[in-house]
C-alpha positions in Angstrom: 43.3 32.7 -20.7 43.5 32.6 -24.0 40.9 32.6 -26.5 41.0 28.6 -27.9 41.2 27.7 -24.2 38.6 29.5 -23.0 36.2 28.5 -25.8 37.1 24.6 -24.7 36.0 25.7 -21.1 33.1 27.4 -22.2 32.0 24.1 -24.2 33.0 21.6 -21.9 31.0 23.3 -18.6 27.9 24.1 -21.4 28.4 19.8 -22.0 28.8 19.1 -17.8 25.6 21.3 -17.5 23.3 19.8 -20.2 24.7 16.2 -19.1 23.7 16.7 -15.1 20.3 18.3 -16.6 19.7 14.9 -18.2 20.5 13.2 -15.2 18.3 15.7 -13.5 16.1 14.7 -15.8 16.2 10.9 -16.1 16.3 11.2 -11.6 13.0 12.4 -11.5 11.5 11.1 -14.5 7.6 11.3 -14.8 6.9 7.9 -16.3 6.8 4.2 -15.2 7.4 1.0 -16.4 5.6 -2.6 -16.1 7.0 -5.7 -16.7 5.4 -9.2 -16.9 6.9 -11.2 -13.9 7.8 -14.8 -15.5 5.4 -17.1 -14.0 2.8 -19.7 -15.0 -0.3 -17.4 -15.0 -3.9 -18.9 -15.1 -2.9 -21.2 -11.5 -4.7 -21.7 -8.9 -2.9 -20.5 -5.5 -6.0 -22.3 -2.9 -8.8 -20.2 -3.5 -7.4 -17.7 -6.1 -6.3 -17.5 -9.8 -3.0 -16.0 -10.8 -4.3 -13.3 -13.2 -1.4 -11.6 -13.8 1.8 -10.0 -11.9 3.9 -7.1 -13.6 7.0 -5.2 -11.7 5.9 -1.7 -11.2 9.7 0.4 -12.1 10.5 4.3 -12.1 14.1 5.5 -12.0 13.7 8.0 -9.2 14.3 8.0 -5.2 10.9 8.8 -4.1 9.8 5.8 -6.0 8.7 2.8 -3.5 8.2 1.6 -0.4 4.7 0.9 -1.1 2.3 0.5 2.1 -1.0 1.4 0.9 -3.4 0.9 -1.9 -6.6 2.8 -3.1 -8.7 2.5 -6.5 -10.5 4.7 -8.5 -12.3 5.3 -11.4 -11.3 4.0 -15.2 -8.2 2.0 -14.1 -6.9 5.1 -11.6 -5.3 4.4 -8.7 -3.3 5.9 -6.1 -0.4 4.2 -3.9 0.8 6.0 -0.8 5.4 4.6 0.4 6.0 4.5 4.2 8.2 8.0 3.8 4.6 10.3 3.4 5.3 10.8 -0.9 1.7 9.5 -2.7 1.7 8.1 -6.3 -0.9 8.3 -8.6 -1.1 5.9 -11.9 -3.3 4.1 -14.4 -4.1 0.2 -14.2 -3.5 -1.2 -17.7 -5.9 -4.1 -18.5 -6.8 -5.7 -21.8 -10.3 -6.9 -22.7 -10.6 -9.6 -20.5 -9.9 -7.3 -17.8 -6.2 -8.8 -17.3 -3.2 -6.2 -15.9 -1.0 -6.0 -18.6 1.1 -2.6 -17.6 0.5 0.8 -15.2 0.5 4.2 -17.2 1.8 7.3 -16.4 3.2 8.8 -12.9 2.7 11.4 -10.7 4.1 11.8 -6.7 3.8 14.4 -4.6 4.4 14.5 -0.8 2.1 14.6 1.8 1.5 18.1 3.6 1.0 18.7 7.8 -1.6 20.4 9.5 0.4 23.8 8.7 0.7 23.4 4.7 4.6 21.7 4.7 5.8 18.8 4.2 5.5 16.0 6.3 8.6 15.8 7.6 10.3 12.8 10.1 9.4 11.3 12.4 5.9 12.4 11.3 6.1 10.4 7.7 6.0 7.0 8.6 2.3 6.2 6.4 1.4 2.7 6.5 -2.2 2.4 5.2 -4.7 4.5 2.6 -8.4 4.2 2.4 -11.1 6.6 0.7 -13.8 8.0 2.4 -17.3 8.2 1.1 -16.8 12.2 1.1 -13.6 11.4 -1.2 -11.2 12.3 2.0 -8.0 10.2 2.3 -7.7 8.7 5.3 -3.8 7.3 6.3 -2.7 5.6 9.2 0.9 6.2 10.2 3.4 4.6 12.4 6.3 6.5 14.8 3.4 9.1 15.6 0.9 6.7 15.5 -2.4 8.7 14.4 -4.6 8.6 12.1 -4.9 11.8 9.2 -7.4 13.2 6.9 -6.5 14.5 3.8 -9.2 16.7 2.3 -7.1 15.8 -1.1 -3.8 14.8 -1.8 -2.4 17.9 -1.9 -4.6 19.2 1.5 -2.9 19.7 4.8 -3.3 16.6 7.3 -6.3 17.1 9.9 -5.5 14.8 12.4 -8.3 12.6 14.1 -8.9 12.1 17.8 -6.7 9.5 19.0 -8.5 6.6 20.5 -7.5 4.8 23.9 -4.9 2.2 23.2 -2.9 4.1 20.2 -0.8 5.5 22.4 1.1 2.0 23.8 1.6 0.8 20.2 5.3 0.5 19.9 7.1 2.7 17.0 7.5 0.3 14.7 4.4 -1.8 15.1 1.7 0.1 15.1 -1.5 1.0 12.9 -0.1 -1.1 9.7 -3.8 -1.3 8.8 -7.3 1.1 8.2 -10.1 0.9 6.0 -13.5 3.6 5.9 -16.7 1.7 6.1 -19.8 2.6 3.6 -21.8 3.4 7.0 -19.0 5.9 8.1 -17.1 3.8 10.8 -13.1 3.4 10.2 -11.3 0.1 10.7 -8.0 0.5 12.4 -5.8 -2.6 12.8 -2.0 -3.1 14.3 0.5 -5.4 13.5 1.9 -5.9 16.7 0.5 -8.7 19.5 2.2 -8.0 22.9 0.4 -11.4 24.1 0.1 -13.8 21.3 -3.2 -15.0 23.0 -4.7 -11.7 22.6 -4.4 -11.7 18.9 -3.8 -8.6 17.2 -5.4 -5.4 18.2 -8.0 -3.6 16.6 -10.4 -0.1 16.7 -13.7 0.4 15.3 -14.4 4.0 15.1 -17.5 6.0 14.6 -17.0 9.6 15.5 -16.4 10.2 19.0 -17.7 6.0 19.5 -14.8 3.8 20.3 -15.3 -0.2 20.5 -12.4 -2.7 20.4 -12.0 -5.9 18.6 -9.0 -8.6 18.0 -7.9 -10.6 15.3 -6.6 -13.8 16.6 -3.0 -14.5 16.0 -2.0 -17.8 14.0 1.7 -18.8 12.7 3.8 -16.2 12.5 1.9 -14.0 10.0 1.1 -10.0 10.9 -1.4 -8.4 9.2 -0.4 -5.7 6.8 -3.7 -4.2 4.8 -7.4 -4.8 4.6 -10.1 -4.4 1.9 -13.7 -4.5 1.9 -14.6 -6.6 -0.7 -16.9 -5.2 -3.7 -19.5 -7.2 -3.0 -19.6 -5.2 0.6 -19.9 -8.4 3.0 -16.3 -9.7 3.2 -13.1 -7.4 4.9 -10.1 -9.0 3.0 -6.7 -9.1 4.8 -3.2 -9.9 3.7 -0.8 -11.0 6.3 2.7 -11.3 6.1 5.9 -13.3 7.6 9.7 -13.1 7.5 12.2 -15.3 8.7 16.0 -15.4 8.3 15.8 -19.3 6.8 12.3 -18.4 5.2 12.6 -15.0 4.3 8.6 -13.8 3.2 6.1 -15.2 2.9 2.2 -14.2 2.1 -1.4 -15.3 3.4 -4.7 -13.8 2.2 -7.3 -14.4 4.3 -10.9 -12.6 4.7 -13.5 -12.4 7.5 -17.4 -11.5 7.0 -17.9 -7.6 8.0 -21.0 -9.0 10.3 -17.7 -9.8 12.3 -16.5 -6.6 13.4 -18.3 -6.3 16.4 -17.9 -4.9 20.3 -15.0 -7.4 21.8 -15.6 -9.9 19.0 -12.1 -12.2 18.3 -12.0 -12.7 15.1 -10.7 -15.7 13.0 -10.7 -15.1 9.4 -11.1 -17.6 6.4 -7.6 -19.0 4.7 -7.6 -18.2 0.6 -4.1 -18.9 0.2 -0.9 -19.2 0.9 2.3 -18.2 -1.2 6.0 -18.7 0.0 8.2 -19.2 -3.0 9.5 -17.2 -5.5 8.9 -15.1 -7.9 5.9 -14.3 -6.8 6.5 -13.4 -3.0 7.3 -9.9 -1.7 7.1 -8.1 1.2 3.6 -7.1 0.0 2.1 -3.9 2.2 -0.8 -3.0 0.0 -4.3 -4.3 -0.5 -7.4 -3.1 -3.1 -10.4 -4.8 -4.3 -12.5 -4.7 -7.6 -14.9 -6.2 -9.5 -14.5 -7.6 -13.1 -17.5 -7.4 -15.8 -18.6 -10.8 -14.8 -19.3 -9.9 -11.2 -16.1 -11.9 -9.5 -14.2 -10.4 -7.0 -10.5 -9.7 -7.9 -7.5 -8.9 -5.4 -4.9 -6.8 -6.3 -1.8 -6.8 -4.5 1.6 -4.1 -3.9 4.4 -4.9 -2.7 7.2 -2.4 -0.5 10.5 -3.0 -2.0 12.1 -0.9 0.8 13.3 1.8 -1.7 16.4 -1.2 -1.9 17.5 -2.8 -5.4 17.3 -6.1 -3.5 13.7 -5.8 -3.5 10.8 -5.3 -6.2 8.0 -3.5 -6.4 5.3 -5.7 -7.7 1.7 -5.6 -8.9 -0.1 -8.8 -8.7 -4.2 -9.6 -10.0 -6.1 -12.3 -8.4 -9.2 -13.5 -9.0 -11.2 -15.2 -5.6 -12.9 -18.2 -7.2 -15.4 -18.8 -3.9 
């Protein structure tokens, strides 16, 4: 080849390589974006302010599908999708304690009990809670089961499976578990084999295994729960879809006195959202509390890794 030639080739593969390293690049990007959903903030939704509602956005395929929700310290939080990646972020509020953006990004992907990844039909994570020990504990569907993660990074130690996990069906299972202060874990599905029944649910305290229900009203299924930071109220988000409704949302809570042996239990309406653009197919449920003592919700959304979906971050404030 002659030597003009062959310096165009050299050039134009350097220019194909530095161009597919950008898009490399921009694929995995390590940053996020927030932006202010347009909506009248301030309103009261029944028993809850609107604080504020951003979409969560990062150009990257393991970004979404958000199922479960856990808060830290200083604004941290991490956010687990249904495929087994976990995110980790930074809440962005101003002085009056309102969400104005999310900061920063980091995912990584959730290791087995021998150090991998997770890998299907293992992945399917629907829920995140913290113990007091600092342990992640996630529920997961298709192999329904329950895993401890030491840290985010630590392999999965798999806890004892309870009576009744095992007839779940695959994609209706444990949508739902929260670690007590007292050491007992809260496991709830979203599936009701007899509408009468209600809902089923596990209350676990080491090798101590006691059944509850939650009884079953309209067509919502439960999705997350929270226990409140005033520690006497499990808050639960429940959530409907219809092909002439298409979602809708209900928050609802139930004292934690409740959650006994056989107890049915009936939880409290908040409120009730079914119109655009605030509902979502939200997954993901975390509680705070702001400098004056009130209770606020906050609220994630699983966009189904699909563009006709968004990933949103809504604030709440429970007003009784």
């Amino acid at each position: 080849m002659p030597i003009k030639p062959l310096f165009r080739f050299v050039v134009l593969c350097a220019v194909v390589a530095a161009l597919t390293a950008c898009a490399l690049f921009a694929k995995y990007e390590v940053t996020s974006r927030a932006m202010r959903v347009g909506m009248p903030l301030g309103q009261k939704i029944g028993a809850l302010t609107l604080l504020s509602a951003v979409e969560w956005r990062a150009n990257r395929p393991d970004f979404g599908g958000f199922s479960g929700l856990e808060l830290g310290e200083g604004g941290g939080f991490v956010a687990i999708t249904d495929k087994a990646h976990w995110a980790r972020a930074r809440l962005v509020l101003d002085g009056d304690g309102i969400l104005t953006g999310i900061d920063g990004l980091e995912i990584g992907r959730l290791n087995g009990a021998d150090g991998t990844d997770l890998m299907f039909p293992f992945t399917d994570s629907e829920a995140l809670t913290q113990t007091a020990d600092g342990a992640y504990l996630i529920s997961f569907e298709n192999k329904t089961r329950i895993g401890r993660f030491a840290t985010l990074r630590a392999s999965e130690e798999t806890l004892p499976i309870p009576p009744g996990f095992e007839a779940l069906p695959v994609n209706g299972g444990l949508e739902s578990v929260l670690a007590l202060p007292d050491g007992r874990i809260i496991a709830l599905a979203e599936t009701s084999g007899d509408w009468a029944k209600g809902f089923p649910g596990w209350i676990i305290r080491g090798d101590q295994v006691s059944r509850f229900s939650l009884a079953r009203n309209d067509w919502y299924v439960p999705t997350d729960l929270s226990l409140g930071p005033e520690g006497e109220w499990i808050y639960l988000i429940e959530r409907r879809f219809t092909l002439i409704g298409g979602f809708g949302i209900r928050i609802r809570r139930f004292a934690l006195t409740a959650l006994q042996d056989a107890a049915r239990i009936e939880p409290e309406l908040l409120a009730e959202v079914g119109e655009p653009p605030l509902v979502e197919n939200y997954e993901a449920l975390a509680t705070a509390r702001d400098t004056s003592g009130r209770t606020i919700l906050y609220l994630l959304s699983d966009d189904n890794f699909t563009t006709l979906q968004k990933t949103l971050f809504v604030q709440f404030r429970v007003d009784q």
